[in-house]
N, C-alpha and C positions, 0 to 999 in steps of 0.2 A: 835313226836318231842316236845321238851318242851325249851323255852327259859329261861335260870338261870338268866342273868343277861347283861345288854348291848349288848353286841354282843356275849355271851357265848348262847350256845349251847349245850343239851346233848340228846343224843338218848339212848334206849334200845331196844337192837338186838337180836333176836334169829336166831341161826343155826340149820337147822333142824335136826334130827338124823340122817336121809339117808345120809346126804353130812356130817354130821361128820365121819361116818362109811368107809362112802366112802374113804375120806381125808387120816385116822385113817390105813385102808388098802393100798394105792397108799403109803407110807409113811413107813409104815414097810415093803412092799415090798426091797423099797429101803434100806433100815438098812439089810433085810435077806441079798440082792447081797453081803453086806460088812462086815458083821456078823462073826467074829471069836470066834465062840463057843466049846466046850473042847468038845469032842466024831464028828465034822461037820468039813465037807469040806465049806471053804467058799461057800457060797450059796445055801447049802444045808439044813442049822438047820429049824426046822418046824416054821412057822407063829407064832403061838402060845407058843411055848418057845422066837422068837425075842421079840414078845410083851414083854412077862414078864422081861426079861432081860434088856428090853431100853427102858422102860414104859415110865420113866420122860424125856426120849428125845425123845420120838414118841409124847410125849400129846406137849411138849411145839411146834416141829415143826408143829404138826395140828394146832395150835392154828396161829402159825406166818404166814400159809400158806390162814386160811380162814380167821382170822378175820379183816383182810386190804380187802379180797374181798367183803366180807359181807357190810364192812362199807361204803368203794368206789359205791355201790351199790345201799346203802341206800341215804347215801348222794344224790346221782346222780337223784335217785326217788323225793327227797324233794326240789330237785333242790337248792342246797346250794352252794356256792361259800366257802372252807373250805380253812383257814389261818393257818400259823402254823401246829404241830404237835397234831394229837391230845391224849387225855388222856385218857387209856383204863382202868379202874377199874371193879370191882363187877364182876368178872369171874366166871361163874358156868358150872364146865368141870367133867360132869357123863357118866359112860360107859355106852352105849346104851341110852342115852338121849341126847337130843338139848342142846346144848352149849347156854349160856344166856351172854352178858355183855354188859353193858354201855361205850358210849363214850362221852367226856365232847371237845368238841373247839370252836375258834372264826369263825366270817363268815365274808364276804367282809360285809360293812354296805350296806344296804338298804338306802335312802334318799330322799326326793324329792327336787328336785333344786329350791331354789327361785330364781326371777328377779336379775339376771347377768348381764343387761343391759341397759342405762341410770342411773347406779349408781353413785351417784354427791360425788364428789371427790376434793378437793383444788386443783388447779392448775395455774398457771402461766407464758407465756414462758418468758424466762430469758431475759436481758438486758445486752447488752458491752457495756459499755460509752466507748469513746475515750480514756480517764482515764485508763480505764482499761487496751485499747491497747497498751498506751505509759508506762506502767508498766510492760507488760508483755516483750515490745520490748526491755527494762532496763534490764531484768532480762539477756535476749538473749545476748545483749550486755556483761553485767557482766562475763560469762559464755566464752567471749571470751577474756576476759582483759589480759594484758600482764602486769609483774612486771618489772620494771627497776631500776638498783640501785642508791641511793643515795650517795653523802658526806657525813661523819659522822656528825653527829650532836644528840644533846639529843632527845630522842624522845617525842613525842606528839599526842595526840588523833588526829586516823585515820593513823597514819603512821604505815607501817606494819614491827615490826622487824624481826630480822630471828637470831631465836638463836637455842643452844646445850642446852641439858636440860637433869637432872639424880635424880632419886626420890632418899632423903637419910633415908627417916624414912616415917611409915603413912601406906603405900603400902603394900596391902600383895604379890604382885609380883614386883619384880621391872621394874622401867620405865626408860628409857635412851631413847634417840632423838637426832640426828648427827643434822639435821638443820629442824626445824620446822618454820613454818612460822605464826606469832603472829599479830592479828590487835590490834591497842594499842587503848581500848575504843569501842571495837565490840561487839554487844547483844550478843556472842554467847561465848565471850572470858571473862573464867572466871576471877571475878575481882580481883583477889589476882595477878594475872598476870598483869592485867592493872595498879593498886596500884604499884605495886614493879619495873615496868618496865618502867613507866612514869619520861621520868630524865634522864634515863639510855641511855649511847652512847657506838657507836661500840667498843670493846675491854671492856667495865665493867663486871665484876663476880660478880654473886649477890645469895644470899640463904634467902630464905623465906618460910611462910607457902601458902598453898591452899586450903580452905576446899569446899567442892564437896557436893551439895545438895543432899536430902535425893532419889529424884528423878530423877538424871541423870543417864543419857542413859548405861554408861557402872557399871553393876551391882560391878567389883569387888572395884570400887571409891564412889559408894554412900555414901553419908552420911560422907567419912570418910574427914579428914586435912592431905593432906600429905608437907613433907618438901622436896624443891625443891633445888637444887643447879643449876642456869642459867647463862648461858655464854652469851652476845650479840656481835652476830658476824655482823650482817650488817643494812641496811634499803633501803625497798623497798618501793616505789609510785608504786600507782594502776595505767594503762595508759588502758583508754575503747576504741576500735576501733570508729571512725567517721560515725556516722546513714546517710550513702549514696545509692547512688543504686551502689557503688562496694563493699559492705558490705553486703547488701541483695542478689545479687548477688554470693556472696561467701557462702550461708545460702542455697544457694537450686534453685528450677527453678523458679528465679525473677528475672524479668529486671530493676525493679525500686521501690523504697521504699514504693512507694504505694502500689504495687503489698504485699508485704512484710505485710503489715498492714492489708488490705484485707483479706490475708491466716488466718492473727494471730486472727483476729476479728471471722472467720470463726471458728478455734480450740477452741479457747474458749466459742463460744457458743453451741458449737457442746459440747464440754465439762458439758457445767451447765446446758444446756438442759436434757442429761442423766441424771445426779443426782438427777432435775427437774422429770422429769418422771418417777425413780426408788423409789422415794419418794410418789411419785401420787401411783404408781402402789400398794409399801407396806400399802397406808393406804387403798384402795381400796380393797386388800386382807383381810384384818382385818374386813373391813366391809362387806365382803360378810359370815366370817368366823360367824363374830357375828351374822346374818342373816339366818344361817344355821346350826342349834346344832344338833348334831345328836351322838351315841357314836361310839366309833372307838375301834380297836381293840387292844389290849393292847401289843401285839407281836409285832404291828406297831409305839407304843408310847416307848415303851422297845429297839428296834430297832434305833430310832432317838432320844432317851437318848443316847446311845454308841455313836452316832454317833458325836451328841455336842462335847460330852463328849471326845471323840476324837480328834475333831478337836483343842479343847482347849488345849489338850496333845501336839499337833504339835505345836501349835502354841507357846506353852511354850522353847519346844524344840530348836524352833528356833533363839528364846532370849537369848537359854544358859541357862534356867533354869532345874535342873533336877527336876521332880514332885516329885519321892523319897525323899527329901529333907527334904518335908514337910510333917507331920503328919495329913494328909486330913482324914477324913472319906467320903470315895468315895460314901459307901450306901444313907447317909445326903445330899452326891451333886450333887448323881443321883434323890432323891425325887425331889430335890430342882429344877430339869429340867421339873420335868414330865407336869407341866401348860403348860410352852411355848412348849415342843414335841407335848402334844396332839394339841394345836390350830396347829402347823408347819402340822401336822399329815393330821388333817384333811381340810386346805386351799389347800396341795398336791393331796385330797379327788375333793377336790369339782374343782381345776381346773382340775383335769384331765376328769371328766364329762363334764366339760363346753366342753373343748377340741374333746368331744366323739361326745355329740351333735352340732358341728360348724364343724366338719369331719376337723380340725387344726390336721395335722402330717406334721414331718416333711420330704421333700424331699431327694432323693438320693443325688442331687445336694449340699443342704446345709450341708449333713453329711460328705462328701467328702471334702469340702470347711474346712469346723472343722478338719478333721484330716488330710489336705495338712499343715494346722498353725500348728498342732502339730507337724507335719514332720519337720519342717523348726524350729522352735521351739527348738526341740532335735537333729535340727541338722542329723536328720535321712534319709532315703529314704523312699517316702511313703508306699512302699509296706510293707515295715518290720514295719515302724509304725501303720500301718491297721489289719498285722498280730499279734503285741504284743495287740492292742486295743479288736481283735474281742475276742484275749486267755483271755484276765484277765475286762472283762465283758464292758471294756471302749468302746466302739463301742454302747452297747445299754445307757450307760452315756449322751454319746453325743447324742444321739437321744431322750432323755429326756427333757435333756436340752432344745434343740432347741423345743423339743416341746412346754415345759413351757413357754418359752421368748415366742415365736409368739402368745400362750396364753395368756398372760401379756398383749402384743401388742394389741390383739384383744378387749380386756375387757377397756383398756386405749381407743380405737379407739371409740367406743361406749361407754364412761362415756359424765357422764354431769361437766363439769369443772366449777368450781365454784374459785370465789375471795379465797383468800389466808384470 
């Protein structure tokens, strides 16, 4: 066995001549049963005319039949863990001689684990002020406000009007709106709107321009000025429900507004805690990764390029952007992955060892639990979503998963947390 390079691999194999001979005859046998040769009954033409006749497809099916055995063999003797496909070159196939050939693949890495535990790591658990409670309880509020209408009058920041609206130029699609509802002076409400409509009372028709930063949300507006023709049809005042316990009450299983505060203070820590700890845990990983160099196998770095790589394809997708679009060079923006694959590559390396050694798998119980959410989820019945999971490999996903978290969990449970 001779190591090329990182995790490459190559052997040189010999087949002995008896088992090629052998192979060479089990093999034309079969070609004579099926042999339609001019003066023969099928299965009757001599061995030695099928030979001649089906030479180059008797050598190549000997060769497909022994040298996966041969190698499988070999391997098994050197005790190798063999990744990927591997590469057969240097074929040396003579009649009445041992077959010769090389194989070149990767192997799982070998490593030895450093200290996984008492790794000192930033962390701090999170803090709700009351601030925060009576913010979030604002937002709750907000979410249930009611509009009522007003008298006419001009309007003025903070009042919300409700107009018709019809794009006349600017737009590469056009835009029309029977009654949209505008805050006059809202961070969110662009100011060509607030500008033109400030003044403006129920019954005025007004046309103006709009221009749309280079970075908002809907791609087909970016950047552009379009002209608006606006009708103001009415005004509405915001009205927030009264912070009572018949309000908190109406919000779910509270009797009283303390209760209510209580929950909110609970979610929100329950909230920045996670992030808190997702945070601890990625730099944790980083520093067990820096910790532990070792080379990985490039089938596995190749593998989690596509995969980025794809996910950023969806994620495009889901924007509305077509990638076609743009003239990428994919090969420049898969190199451009290949750093962060290999570290991704090999922290998936090293926690799954941690995991091997702390015997972390995860349970029937929590795998079941994972795809009753997905049931409920799609809306499905569990059996048929257990069944689509186990066909298209999702079922061992989810036991991945869960293994990796409880992994995460364990390594976090045993850090040394340190000031921020």
């Amino acid at each position: 066995m001779a190591l090329v390079e990182g995790c490459k691999h190559e052997l040189e194999i010999s087949i002995p001549g008896e088992a090629v001979e052998q192979e060479t005859r089990k093999v034309t046998e079969h070609y004579q049963q099926r042999a339609q040769l001019k003066g023969f009954r099928a299965g009757k033409a001599p061995l030695s005319l099928v030979r001649k006749n089906f030479s180059g497809d008797i050598r190549q099916k000997v060769l497909e039949n022994l040298i996966p055995k041969f190698l499988d063999a070999k391997v098994a003797e050197e005790n190798l863990r063999v990744v990927g496909t591997p590469n057969i070159s240097d074929v040396h196939f003579h009649d009445g001689e041992a077959v010769h050939f090389k194989a070149q693949f990767e192997v799982f890495p070998q490593f030895e684990l450093g200290d996984y535990k008492g790794v000192e790591v930033p962390y701090a658990e999170p803090v709700v002020t009351d601030e925060d409670v009576e913010k979030r309880i604002e937002e709750i509020r907000d979410t249930k406000a009611t509009y009522a209408n007003e008298d006419p009058r001009p309007l003025a920041d903070g009042d919300y009007a409700v107009v018709s609206l019809e794009s006349l130029a600017g737009s590469d699609e056009p835009i029309k709106a029977d009654e949209v509802q505008v805050l006059i002076g809202g961070a969110e409400t662009m100011a060509g709107f607030t500008e033109n409509l400030t003044g403006a009372s129920p019954g005025d028709e007004k046309e103006f321009d709009v221009t749309y930063p280079e970075d908002y949300g809907r791609e087909q507006l970016a950047g552009k000025t379009v002209r608006f023709k606006v009708v103001v049809n009415g005004l509405r005042r915001k009205e927030l429900p009264e912070l009572n316990d018949d309000f908190a009450q109406d919000l779910g299983d509270f009797r009283t507004v303390d209760e209510l505060k209580d929950a909110v203070r609970k979610s929100i820590f329950g909230q920045r805690q996670m992030e808190a700890q997702r945070a601890a845990k990625d730099k944790l990983v980083d520093k067990l990764v820096d910790s532990n160099v070792f080379d990985v196998p490039t089938v596995f770095v190749d593998k989690q390029i596509e995969n980025r790589v794809q996910q950023r394809l969806r994620a495009l997708a889901q924007e509305g952007v077509d990638p076609s679009s743009f003239n990428l060079d994919w090969t420049k923006i898969k190199e451009a992955q290949r750093d962060q694959a290999t570290r991704e590559v090999r922290a998936s390396l090293i926690l799954g060892r941690v995991s091997e050694r702390e015997s972390i798998m995860p349970t029937n119980a929590e795998v079941d639990a994972e795809v009753e959410r997905v049931a409920r989820q799609e809306r499905e019945v569990v059996a048929a979503t257990r069944k689509k999971l186990l066909e298209n490999g999702g079922l061992d996903r989810i036991a991945s998963h869960i293994q990796t978290e409880k992994t995460l969990n364990f390594l976090f449970d045993n850090a040394v947390k340190t000031a921020e």
